[in-house]
Phi, psi and omega in degrees: 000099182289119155307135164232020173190155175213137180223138160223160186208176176239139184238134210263108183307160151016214243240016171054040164230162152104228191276150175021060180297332182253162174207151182234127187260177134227151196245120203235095206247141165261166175317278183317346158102343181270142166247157161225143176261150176212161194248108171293147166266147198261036183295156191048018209099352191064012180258011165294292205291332189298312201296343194251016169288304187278322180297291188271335198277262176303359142311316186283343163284343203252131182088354170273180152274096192352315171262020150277042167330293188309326196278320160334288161337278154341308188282293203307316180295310180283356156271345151244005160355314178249047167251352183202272004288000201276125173109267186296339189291307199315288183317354181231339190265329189301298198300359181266350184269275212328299169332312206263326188300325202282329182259007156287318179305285203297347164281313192280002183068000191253173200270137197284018183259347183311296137011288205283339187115024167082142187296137193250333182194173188218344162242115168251118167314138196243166178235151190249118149310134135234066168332172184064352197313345189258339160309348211272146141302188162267011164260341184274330158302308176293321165331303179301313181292325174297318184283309195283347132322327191271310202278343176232003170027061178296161173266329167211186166254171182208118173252162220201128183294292178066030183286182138336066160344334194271359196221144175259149144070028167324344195171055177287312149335278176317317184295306135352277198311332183258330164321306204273007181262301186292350173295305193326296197306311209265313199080168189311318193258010155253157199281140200207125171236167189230145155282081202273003189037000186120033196271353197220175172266181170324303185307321188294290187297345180290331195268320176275314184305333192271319179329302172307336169279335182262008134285356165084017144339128146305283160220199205193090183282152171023071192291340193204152221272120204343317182274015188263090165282347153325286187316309195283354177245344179281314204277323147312315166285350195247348172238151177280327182300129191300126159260124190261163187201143146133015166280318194270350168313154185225334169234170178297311191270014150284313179302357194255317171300351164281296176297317141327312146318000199101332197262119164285316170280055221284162178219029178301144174277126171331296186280032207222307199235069184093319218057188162345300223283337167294003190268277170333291171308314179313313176304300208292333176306321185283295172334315197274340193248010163076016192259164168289157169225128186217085179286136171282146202223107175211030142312160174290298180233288200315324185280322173287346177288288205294333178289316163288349151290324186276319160310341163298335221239000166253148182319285164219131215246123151337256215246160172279168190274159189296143191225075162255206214279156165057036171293321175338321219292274144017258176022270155354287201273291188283150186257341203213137336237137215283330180205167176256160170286078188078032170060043164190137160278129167259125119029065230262186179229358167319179167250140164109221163265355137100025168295133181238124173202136178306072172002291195289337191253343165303317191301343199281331191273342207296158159216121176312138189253111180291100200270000000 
């Protein structure tokens, strides 16, 4: 099965303001008439990776065979290798994997957890992302929390600073107080996690993490700032509460100086780091080294369809899958799945990853990539 075309565009999200108005694709079509998408993370739009997609990428793709991937695959990264590899190259070969896993299914007629070796479950429970918190009161947190417990009846929460990266320990105090109000709100026995996005210095996170452990807190994401992997394994290692890590990581062997370091918890992103197949390697990495793999997710669908195909398909999964904020966003263009159901997603069983999307309403959103 010969490729005969890689097209890539960006589609203008929900009402195209705000947090991620765009997201970036790629359409990957064969000789045989079938195709598959697949998703770049869209910090800035995708359009760094979508462009190194079309320039350096799909030439080298249009006439090969879809199942050579691993070899494919391979070759594209060491050919743009000194462009990162990490962040735009990881961000242009993940959405050509997810794509080639999505047009394997649809040849083979099987569903893609079919593929990966089969669903261990098909309903996975989701946890609500709930973002912006340090602009926030501490009533405009609960508030915010509240709703979105009521309106998605999650298996737990995760609240997220999303604060100014250039400034540390900014409001630690206040960051206690909006904890222990979402502890107030939730009660004792429900599961709850914080997102420090990079907020603090070591001392800073020592001091809220320990808060967190007598709120009886789950995990405490990204406390101090990602690329100090140092830092981010001292502050793992000196609290007991799991510190987690690894949405901004882009290769296995970063994600593996992470877990060396100390962090029990990993967060590679699909659309960031390999796609499926690279997913796939994180598990097993994560697996051989005794840590949760709780991938992190705040795409609208392609990335979150193929990322619940692959959490189906591990023994044992951590934490419910990531829900954040404005997944609606989505909507418009893709029908499934758009949302969860009673606060768990299922699984399709179409082939490939089993995507359904309003044709007419993609064409309408496209947006052509200025190469």
């Amino acid at each position: 099965m010969r490729i005969s075309s890689v097209d890539v565009f960006q589609l203008t999200m929900g009402d195209g303001s705000g947090w991620m108005p765009k997201s970036a694709f790629v359409r990957i079509d064969t000789e045989d008439g079938l195709f598959g998408i697949g998703e770049a993370s869209p910090m800035h739009g995708g359009h760094a990776s979508l462009a190194v997609i079309a320039r350096e990428m799909a030439p080298e793709l249009v006439g090969q065979d879809v199942f050579d991937h691993a070899v494919l695959i391979d070759r594209l990264l060491h050919k743009c290798i000194k462009l990162g590899p990490e962040g735009i190259v990881t961000g242009a070969l993940a959405a050509i994997d997810i794509a080639m896993w999505d047009l394997k299914g649809k040849t083979l007629q099987k569903p893609l957890y079919k593929l990966l070796g089969g669903a261990w479950t098909k309903t996975l429970p989701c946890y609500s992302s709930v973002g912006g918190n340090a602009a926030k009161t501490v009533d405009e947190v609960v508030r915010d929390v509240a709703r979105r417990v009521e309106t998605e009846k999650p298996a737990a929460v995760k609240i997220r600073w999303d604060g100014d990266r250039t400034r540390q320990d900014v409001d630690i105090a206040g960051d206690i107080q909006k904890a222990a109000a979402v502890r107030k709100l939730l009660g004792d026995g429900f599961m709850i996690g914080f997102d420090a996005n990079n907020g603090y210095s070591v001392n800073g996170a020592m001091r809220v993490g320990r808060a967190l452990e007598d709120l009886g807190y789950s995990w405490f994401e990204e406390p101090v700032q990602h690329y100090n992997v140092k830092a981010m394994g001292e502050v793992a290692q000196r609290l007991d509460i799991t510190v987690s890590a690894g949405e901004q990581t882009y290769t296995l062997q970063g994600l593996k100086e992470l877990i060396e370091a100390g962090v029990r918890m990993v967060q590679p992103d699909i659309v960031k780091m390999g796609g499926v197949t690279g997913m796939m390697q994180c598990a097993a990495l994560a697996r051989a080294h005794g840590v949760e793999l709780v991938p992190h997710q705040t795409q609208p669908v392609v990335g979150p369809l193929a990322n619940i195909h692959v959490l189906s398909t591990l023994l044992h999964l951590a934490k419910p899958v990531e829900l954040a904020d404005k997944w609606e966003r989505g909507a418009p263009v893709f029908v499934n799945p758009s949302q969860p159901v009673d606060g768990c997603f299922e699984v399709p069983d179409r082939p490939g990853l089993g995507l359904q999307f309003d044709e007419k309403e993609m064409q309408a959103r496209r947006l052509s990539i200025a190469i």
